[in-house]
N, C-alpha and C positions, 0 to 999 in steps of 0.2 A: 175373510171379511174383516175391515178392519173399520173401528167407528172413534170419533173424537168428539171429545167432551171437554167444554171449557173448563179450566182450573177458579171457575165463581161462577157467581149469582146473576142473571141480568134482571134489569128491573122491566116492567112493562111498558111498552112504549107510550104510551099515556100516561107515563107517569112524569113525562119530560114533556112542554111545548113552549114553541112561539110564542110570546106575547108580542112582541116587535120583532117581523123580518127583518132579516140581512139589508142593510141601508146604507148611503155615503155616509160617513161622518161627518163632510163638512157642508153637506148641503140637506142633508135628510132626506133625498130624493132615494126612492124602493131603487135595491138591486135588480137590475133586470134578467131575463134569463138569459140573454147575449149582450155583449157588449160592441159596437158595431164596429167604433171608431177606436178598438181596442190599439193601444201601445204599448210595447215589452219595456219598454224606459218608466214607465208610470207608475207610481206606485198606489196600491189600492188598499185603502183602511177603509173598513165596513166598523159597523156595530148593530146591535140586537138584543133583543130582551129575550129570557128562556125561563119559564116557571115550574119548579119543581117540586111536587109531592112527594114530600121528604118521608111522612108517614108511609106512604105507601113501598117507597125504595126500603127505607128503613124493614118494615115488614116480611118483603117478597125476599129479600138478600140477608135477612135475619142480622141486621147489623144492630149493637149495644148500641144505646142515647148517646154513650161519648163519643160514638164515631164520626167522623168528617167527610165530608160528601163534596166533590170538586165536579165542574164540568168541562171537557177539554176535548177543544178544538181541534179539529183535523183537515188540513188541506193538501188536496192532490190534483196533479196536473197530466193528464194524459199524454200530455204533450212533449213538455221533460220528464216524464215519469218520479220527478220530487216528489215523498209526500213527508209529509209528518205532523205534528200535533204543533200549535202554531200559537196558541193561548189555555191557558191553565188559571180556573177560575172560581174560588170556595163559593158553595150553595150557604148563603146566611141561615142560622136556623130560625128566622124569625119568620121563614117563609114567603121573603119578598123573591121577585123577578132579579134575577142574577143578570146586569150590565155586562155584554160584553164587546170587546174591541180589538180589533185586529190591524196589522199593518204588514200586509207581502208587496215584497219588491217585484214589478212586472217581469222580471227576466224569469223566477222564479216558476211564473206560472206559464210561460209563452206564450 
């Protein structure tokens, strides 16, 4: 029998949420769950708000007050099989909602 165990901590998933969906940037309009009139030339920048319970990450993952806490994005396409982490983004400790923003090239995602 063979059993695997991450090498860290995971925090609770409540300890991370939405405050602002996944959205155009340049129009604020909600991402939708399909896109109809999708085109692989297009390019697609989203942005979103993500609020984080630093206390409680902090806590569950037994991490010291000086440590730094990022949130980083990941996008994958079934379709080219791409994936990877696509924004890399520091949690303030003042415990505001973390902006974030993205830009993939539509070939990218087919």
């Amino acid at each position: 029998m063979r059993t695997t165990t991450p090498p860290f901590l995971e925090a609770p998933s409540d300890a991370v949420h939405f405050t602002e969906a996944w959205r155009y940037a340049d129009s604020d309009a909600p991402l939708p769950d399909w896109v109809a009139d999708w085109d692989f030339e297009r390019r697609l920048t989203l942005k979103a708000a993500v609020a984080v319970n630093r206390d409680m990450v902090f806590d569950v993952c037994r991490l010291g007050p000086t440590s730094e806490l990022v949130l980083a994005v990941r996008a994958s396409s079934t379709k080219t099989r791409l994936s990877g982490i696509i924004s890399v983004r520091k949690v303030p400790s003042t415990g505001e909602p973390v902006e974030l923003e993205v830009d993939i090239s539509g070939h990218e995602l087919g």
